[in-house]
Biotite code that builds the C-alpha atoms (Angstrom):
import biotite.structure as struc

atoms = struc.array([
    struc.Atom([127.369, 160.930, 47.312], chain_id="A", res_id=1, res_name="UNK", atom_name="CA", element="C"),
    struc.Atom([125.679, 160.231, 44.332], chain_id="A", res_id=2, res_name="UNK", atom_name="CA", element="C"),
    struc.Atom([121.979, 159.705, 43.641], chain_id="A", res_id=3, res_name="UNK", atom_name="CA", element="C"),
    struc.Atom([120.819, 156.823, 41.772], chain_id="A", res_id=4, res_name="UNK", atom_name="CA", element="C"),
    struc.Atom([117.608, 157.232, 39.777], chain_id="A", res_id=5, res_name="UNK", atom_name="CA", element="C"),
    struc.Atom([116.046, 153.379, 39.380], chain_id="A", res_id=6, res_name="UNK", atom_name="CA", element="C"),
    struc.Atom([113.378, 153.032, 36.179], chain_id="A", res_id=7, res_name="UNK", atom_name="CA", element="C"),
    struc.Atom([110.350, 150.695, 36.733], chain_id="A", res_id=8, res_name="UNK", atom_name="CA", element="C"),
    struc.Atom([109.266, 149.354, 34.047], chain_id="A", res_id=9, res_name="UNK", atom_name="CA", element="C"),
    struc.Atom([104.861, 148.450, 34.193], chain_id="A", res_id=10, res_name="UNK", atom_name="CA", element="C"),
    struc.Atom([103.666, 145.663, 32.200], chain_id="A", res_id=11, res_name="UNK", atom_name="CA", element="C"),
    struc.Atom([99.593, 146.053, 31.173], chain_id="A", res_id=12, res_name="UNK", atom_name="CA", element="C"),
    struc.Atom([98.525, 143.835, 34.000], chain_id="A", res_id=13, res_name="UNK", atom_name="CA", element="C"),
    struc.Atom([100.302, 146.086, 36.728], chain_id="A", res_id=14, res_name="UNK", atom_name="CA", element="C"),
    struc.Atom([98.178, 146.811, 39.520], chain_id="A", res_id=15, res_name="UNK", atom_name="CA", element="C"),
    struc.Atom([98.045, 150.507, 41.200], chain_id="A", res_id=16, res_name="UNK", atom_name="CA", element="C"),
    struc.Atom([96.742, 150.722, 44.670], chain_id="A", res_id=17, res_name="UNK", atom_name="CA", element="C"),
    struc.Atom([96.666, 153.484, 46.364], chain_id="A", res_id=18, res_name="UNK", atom_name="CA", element="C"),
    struc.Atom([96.449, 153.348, 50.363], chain_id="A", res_id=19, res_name="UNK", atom_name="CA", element="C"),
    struc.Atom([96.104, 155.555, 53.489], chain_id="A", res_id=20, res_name="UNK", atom_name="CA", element="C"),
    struc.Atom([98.842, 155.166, 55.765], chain_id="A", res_id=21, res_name="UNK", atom_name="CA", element="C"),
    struc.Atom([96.351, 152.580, 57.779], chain_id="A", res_id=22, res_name="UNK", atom_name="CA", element="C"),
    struc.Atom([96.036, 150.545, 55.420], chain_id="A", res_id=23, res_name="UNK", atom_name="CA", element="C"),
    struc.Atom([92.628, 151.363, 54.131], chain_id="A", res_id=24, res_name="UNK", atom_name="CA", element="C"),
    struc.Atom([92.733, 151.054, 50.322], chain_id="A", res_id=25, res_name="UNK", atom_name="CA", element="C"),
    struc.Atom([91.668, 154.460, 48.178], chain_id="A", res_id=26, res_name="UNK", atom_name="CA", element="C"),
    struc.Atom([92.035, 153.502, 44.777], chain_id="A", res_id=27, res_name="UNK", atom_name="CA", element="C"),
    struc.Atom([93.210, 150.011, 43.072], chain_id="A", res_id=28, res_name="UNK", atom_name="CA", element="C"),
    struc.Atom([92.837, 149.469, 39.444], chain_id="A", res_id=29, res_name="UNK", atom_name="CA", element="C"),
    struc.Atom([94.651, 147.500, 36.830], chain_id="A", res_id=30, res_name="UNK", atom_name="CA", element="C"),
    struc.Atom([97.112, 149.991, 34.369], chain_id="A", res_id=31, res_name="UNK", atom_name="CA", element="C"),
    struc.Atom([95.177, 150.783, 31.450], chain_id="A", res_id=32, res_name="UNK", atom_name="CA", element="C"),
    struc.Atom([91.817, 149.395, 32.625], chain_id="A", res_id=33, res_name="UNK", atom_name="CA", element="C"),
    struc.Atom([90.427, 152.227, 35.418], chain_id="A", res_id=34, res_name="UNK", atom_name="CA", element="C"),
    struc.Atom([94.018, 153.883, 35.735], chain_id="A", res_id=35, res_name="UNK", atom_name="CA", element="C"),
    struc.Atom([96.231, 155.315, 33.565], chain_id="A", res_id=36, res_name="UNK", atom_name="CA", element="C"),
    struc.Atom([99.751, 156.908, 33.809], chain_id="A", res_id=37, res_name="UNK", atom_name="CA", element="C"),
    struc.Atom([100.025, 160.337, 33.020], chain_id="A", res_id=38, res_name="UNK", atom_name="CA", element="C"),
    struc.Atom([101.984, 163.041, 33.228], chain_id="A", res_id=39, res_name="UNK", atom_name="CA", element="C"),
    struc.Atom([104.413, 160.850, 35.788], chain_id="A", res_id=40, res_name="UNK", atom_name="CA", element="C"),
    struc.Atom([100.805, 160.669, 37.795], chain_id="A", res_id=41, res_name="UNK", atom_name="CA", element="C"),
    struc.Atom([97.941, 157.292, 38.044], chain_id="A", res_id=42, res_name="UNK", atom_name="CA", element="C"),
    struc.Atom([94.992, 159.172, 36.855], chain_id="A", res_id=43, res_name="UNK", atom_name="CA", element="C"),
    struc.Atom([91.506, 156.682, 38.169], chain_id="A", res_id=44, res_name="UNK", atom_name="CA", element="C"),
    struc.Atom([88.344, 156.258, 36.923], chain_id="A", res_id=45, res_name="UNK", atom_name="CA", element="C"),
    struc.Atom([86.132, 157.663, 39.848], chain_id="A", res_id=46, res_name="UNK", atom_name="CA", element="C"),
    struc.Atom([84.284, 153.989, 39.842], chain_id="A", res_id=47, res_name="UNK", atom_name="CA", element="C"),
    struc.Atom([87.668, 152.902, 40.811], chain_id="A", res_id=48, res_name="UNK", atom_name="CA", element="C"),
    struc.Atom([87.992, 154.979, 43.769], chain_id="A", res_id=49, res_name="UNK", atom_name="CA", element="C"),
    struc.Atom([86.629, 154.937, 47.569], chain_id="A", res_id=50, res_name="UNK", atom_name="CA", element="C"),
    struc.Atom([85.242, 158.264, 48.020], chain_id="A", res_id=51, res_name="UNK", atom_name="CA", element="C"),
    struc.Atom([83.561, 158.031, 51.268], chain_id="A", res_id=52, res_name="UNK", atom_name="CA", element="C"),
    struc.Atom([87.897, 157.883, 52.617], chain_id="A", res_id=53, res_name="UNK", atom_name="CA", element="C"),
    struc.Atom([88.361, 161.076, 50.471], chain_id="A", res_id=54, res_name="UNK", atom_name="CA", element="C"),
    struc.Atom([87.278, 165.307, 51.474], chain_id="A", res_id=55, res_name="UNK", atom_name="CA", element="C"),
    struc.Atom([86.707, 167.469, 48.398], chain_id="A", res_id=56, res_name="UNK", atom_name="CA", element="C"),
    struc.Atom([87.762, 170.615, 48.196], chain_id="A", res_id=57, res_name="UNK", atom_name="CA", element="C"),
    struc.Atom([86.605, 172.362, 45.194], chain_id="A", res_id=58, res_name="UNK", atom_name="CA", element="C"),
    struc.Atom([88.380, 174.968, 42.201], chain_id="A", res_id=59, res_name="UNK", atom_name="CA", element="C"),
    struc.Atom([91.776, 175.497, 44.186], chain_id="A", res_id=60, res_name="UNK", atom_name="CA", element="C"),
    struc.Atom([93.665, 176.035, 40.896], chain_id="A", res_id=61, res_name="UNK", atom_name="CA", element="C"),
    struc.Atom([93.513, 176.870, 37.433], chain_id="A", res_id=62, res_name="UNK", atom_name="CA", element="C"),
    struc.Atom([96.080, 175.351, 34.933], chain_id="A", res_id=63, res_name="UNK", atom_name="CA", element="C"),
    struc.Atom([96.025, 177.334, 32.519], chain_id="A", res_id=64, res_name="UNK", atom_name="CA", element="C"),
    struc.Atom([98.099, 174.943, 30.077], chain_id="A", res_id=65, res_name="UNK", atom_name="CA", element="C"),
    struc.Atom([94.919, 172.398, 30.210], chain_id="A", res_id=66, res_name="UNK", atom_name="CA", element="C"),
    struc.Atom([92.989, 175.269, 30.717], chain_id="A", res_id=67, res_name="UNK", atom_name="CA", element="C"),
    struc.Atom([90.518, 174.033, 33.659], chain_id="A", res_id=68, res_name="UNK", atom_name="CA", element="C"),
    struc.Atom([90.360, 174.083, 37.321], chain_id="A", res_id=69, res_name="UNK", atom_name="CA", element="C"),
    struc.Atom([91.102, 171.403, 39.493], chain_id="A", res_id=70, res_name="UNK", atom_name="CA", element="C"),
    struc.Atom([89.243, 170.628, 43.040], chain_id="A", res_id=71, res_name="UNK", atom_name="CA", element="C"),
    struc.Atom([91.957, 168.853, 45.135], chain_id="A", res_id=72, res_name="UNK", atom_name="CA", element="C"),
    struc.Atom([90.933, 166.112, 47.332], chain_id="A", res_id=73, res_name="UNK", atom_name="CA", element="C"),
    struc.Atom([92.100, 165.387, 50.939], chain_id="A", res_id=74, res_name="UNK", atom_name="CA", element="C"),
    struc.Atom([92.154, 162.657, 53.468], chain_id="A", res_id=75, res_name="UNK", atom_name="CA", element="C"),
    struc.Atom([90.272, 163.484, 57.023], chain_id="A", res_id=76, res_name="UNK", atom_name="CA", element="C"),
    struc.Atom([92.314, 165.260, 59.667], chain_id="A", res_id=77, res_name="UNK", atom_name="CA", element="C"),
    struc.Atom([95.142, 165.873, 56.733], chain_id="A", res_id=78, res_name="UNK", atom_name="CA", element="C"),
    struc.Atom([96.243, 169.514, 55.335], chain_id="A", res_id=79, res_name="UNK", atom_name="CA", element="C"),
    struc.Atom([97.873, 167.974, 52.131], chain_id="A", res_id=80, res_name="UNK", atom_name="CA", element="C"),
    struc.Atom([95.568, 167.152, 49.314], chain_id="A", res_id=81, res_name="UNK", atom_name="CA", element="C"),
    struc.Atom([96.266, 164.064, 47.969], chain_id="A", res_id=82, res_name="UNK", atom_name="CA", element="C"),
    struc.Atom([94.988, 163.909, 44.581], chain_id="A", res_id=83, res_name="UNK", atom_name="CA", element="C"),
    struc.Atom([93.162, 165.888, 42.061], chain_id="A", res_id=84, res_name="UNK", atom_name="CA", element="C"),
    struc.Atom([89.990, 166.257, 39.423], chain_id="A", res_id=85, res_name="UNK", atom_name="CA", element="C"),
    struc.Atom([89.573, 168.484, 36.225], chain_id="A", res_id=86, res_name="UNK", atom_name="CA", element="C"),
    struc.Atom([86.107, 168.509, 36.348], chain_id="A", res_id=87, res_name="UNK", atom_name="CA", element="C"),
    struc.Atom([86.260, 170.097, 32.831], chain_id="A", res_id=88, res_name="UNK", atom_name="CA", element="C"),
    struc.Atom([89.244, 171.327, 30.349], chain_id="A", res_id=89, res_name="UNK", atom_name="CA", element="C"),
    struc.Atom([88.929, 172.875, 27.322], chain_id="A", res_id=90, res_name="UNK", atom_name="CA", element="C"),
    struc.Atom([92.724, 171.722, 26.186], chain_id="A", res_id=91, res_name="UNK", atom_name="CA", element="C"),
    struc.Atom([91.597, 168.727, 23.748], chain_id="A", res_id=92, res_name="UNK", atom_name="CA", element="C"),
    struc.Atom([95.223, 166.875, 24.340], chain_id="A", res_id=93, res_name="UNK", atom_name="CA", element="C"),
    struc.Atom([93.510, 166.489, 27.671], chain_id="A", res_id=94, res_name="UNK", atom_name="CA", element="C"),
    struc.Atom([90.607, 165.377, 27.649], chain_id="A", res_id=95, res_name="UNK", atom_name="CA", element="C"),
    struc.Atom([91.796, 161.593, 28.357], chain_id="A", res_id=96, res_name="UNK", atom_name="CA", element="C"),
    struc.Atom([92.021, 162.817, 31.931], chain_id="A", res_id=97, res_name="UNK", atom_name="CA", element="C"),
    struc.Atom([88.783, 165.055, 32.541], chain_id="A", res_id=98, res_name="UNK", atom_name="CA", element="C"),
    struc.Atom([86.735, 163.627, 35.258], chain_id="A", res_id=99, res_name="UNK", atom_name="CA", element="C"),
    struc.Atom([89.557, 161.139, 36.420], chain_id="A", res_id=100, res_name="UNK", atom_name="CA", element="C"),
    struc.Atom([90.791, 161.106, 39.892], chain_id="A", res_id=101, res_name="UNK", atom_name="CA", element="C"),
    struc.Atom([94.878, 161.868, 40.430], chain_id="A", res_id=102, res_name="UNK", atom_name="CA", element="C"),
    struc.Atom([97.447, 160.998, 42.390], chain_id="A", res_id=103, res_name="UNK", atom_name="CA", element="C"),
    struc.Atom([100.840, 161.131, 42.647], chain_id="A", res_id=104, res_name="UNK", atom_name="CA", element="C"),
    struc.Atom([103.106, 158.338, 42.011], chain_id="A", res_id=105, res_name="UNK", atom_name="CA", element="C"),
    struc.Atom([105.396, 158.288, 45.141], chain_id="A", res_id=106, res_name="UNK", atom_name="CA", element="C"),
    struc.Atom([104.426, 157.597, 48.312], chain_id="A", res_id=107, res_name="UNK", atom_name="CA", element="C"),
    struc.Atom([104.272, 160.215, 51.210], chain_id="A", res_id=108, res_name="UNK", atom_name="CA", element="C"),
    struc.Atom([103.714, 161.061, 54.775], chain_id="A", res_id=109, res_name="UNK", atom_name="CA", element="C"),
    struc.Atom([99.965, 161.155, 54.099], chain_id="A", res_id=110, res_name="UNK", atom_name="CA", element="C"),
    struc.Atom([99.217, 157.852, 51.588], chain_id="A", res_id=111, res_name="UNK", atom_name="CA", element="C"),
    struc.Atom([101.405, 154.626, 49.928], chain_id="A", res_id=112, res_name="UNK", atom_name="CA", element="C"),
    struc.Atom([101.574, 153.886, 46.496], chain_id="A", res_id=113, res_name="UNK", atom_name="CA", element="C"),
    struc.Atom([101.672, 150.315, 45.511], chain_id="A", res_id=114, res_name="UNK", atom_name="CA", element="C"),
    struc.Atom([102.201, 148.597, 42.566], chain_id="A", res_id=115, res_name="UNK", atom_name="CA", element="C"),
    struc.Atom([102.154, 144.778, 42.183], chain_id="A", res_id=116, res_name="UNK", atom_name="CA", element="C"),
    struc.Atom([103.132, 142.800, 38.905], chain_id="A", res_id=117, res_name="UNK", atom_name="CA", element="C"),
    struc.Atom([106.181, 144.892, 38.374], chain_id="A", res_id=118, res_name="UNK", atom_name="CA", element="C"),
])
């Protein structure tokens, strides 16, 4: 069997939401206005983002090719963090991204990852 890798392709008006697996929406911002893709990962502005669904956890890794720590974030109940924050990295071809919340762009067994205007 053979596996098929499918390309999306997201216009600028693309919208990213990211949901718990109840439904209750996390983060939703239009690509390139509050979100951006990088890295293969939708990077939020924090104003973007509902905190109050979201547990901090903070410096649980260093990377030491951006050269900052990350505090990963987690939903209630849940042992898999769901998204990330470089508070501060001293890298300067990443600075688009310090501050900005991250997730990953699949879906799992914790959140969904929706895009609409595809």
């Amino acid at each position: 069997m053979t596996a098929q890798v499918i390309m999306i392709t997201l216009d600028d008006m693309s919208t990213i939401n990211i949901k718990t697996k109840n439904n209750d929406l996390i983060a939703s911002a239009n690509l390139g206005e509050g979100v951006i893709n990088f890295e293969g990962n939708y990077y939020f502005e924090p104003s973007k983002i509902d905190l109050s669904l979201l547990i901090r956890k903070e410096n649980q890794y260093h990377c030491p090719i951006k050269n900052g720590d990350a505090d990963y974030f987690y939903l209630e109940g849940s042992t898999r963090e769901i998204g990330w924050v470089y508070n501060k990295v001293e890298n300067d071809s990443f600075k688009n991204i310090q501050g900005w919340i991250a997730f990953y762009a699949r879906s799992s067994e914790v959140i969904e990852v929706e895009i609409i205007g595809v």
